[in-house]
TORMAR-511195 format. One record per residue (C-alpha): residue in one letter; x, y, z. Coordinates in steps of 0.5 Angstrom, whole numbers, plus 2048, in hexadecimal, padded with zeros to 3 digits. Each point is the difference from the previous one (the first is absolute). Layout:
BEGIN
AXYZ...
END
This chain:
BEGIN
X800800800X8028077FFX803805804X7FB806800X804806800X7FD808801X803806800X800806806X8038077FDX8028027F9X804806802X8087FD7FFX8017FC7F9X8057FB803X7FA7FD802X7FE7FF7F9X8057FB7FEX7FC7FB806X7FB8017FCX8037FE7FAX8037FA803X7F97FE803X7FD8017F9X8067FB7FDX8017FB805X7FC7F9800X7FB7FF807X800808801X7F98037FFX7FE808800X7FA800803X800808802X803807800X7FF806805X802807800X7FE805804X8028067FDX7FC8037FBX8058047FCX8057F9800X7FA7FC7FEX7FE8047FAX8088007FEX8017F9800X7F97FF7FDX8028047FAX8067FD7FFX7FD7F97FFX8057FD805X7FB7FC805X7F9801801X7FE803807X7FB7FB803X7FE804807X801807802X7FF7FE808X8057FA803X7FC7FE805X7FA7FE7FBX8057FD7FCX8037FD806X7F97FE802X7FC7FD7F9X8077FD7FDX8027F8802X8088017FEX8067FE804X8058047FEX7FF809801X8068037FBX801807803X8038077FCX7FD804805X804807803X8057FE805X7FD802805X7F97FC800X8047F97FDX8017FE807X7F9801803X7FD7FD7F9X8047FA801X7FF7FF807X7F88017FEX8007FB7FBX8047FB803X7FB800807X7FC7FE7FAX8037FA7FFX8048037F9X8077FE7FEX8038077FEX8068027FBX802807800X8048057FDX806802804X800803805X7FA7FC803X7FF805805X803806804X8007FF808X8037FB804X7F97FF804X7FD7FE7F9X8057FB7FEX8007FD808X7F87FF7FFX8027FD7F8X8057FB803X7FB7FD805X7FA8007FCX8037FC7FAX8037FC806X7FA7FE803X7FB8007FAX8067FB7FCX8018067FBX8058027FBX8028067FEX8038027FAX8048067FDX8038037FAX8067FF802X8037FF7F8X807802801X8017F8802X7FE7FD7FAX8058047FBX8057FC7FCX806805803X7FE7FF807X7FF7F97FFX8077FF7FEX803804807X7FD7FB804X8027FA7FDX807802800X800803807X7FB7F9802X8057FC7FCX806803804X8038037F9X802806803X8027FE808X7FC803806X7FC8077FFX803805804X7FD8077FDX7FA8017FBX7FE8077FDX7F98007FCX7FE8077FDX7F98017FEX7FF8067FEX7FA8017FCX7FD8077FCX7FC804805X7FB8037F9X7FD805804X7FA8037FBX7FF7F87FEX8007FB806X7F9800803X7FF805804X7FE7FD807X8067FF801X803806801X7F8800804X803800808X7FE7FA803X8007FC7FBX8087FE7FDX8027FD806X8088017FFX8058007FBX8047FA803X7F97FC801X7FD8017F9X8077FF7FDX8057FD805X7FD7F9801X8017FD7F9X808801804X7FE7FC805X7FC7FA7FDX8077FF7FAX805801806X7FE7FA804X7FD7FC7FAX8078017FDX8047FF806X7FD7FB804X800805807X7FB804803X801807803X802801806X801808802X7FE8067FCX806805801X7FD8057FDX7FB8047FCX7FE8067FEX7FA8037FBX8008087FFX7FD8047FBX8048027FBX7FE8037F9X7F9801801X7FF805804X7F98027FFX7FE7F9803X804801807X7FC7FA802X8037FB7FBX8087FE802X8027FF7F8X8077FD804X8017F9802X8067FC802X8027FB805X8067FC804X7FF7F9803X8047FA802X7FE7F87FFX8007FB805X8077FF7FDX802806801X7FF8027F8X800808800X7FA8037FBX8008067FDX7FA8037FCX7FF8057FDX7F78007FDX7FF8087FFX7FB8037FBX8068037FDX8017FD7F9X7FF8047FAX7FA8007FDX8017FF7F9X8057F9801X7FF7FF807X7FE7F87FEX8047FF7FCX807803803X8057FB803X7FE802808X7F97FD7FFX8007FC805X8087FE800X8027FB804X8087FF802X8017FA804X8087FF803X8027F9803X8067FD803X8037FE7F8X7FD8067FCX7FA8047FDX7FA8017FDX7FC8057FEX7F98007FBX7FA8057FFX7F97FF7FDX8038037FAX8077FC7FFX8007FB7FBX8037FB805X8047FF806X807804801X8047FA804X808803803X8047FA803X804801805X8067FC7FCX7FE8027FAX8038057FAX7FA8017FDX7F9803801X7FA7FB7FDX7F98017FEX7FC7FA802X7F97FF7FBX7FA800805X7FC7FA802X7FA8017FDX7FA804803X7FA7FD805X7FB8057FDX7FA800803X8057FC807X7FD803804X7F87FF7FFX8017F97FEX8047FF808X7F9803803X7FB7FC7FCX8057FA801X801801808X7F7801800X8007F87FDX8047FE805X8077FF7FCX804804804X8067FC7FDX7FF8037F9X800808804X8068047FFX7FD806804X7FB7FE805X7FC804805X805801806X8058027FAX7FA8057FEX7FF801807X807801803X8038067FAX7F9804802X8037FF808X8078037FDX7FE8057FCX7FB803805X805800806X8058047FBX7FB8047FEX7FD801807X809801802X8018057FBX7F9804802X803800808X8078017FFX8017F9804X8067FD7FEX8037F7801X7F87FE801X8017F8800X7FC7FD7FC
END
């Protein structure tokens, strides 16, 4: 039988690649859309993209049977959303950030705990071919122990053409959350340690004056439970033009004892230094999981966690770090444990 699936928020487009991935997979029905806001609604219907069901959540959360919510609400609301649907009894996939409070993700954590839920994310960055390729050879020992990682995941601002609650107080969430988290999924993925302390962080606002509210800035210092040092740096500072195509999207350097290596969404492999070695490499990348992180989510509701490769307490864990650096950088605190 069929996995039914429905849809709560429209307002960010990475959602909409849960749908395609819905609407393509074997055993995933789309029963059901809603989108609250009115002039969003007439955008995507215009545009053909998907068609809007309901205009109330809780009507369609009361006169629809389906077993997975896909959420792409505002940040601030996702966490309220997930914690009302999975009350109902719902599995539930979000965009990231899967809220914005710690208080939220607490009540999110030991709902699914209790009700025997999964919780799913858009966590893609592990299902690149480039990320792929670090972490067998990290996994494999190609490179020795880990002992430093720096990630840049800049990204373009685009102020005037990103949606414009999210420069509306109260509804972002923080710079380190929203961006900062796909770090601390691949790190632990790629390494196979946890973090155990949260340096330092910091967020300001830096190039958006007329939003003072909105901290553009977002960098990061943490330490691994093997005393690997990260370094982070995922502001909105990226130029607009190129700034998804640029060498520091979401470029990762990766030092071990017996060398190096460094790869970024745009490269076109993995850049290998050997620490013997003369000669830099360039390693073709391992081919891509598309679509990984949706398959794991659906695989681990039927009950088949051995074919997982991003599980719940995954999806769970990176929203703890991400959140406690976030809630670090605004309080100034430095060396939290973790």
């Amino acid at each position: 039988m069929a996995l039914k699936i429905a849809f709560m928020g429209l307002r960010h487009g990475h959602i909409f690649a849960v749908y395609n991935h819905a609407k393509e997979m074997d055993g995933v029905e789309v029963v059901a859309a809603c989108e609250e806001d009115a002039a969003t609604r007439e955008e995507i219907t215009k545009a053909g993209a998907i068609t809007v069901t309901h205009t109330s959540f809780d009507e369609m959360l009361a006169g629809v049977d389906f077993d997975i919510l896909a959420v792409g609400d505002y940040y601030g609301r996702r966490g309220s959303i997930i914690i009302q649907a999975l009350r109902h009894g719902k599995h539930v996939i979000s965009d990231k950030p899967i809220c914005t409070s710690l208080p939220e993700l607490r009540l999110i954590r030991n709902l699914a705990s209790e009700k025997g839920l999964s919780v799913g994310c858009q966590l893609d960055l592990r299902d690149g071919g480039n990320f792929i390729k670090v972490r067998e050879i990290v996994r494999s020992g190609g490179i020795g122990r880990v002992q430093a990682i720096t990630v840049f995941g800049q990204h373009p601002l685009n102020y005037g053409s990103r949606p414009a609650w999210y420069f509306e107080e109260g509804k972002h969430g923080g710079t380190i959350n929203d961006i900062g988290i796909h770090a601390f999924d691949i790190i632990p993925w790629i390494t196979g340690h946890d973090f155990a302390r949260i340096n330092a962080a910091r967020s300001w606002n830096a190039f958006i004056p007329q939003v003072p509210y909105f901290d553009d800035g977002g960098q990061f210092m943490l330490t691994m439970e093997n005393g690997c040092g990260i370094l982070g740096d995922v502001s909105y500072f990226a130029p607009g033009g190129m700034g998804y195509k640029m060498d520091q999207y979401w470029r990762l350097t990766v030092h071990g004892e017996k060398g190096m290596l460094e790869t970024s969404c745009s490269a076109q492999g993995v850049t290998l230094a050997s620490l013997d070695s003369q000669t830099i490499e360039v390693l073709e990348p391992a081919p891509a999981a598309t679509g990984g992180y949706f398959i794991s989510f659906l695989n681990e509701i039927k009950g088949e966690r051995e074919k997982c490769t991003l599980t719940t307490e995954d999806v769970l864990r990176s929203a703890e770090i991400a959140l406690t650096a976030q809630k670090a950088a605004y309080e100034g605190a430095a060396n939290v444990s973790i």
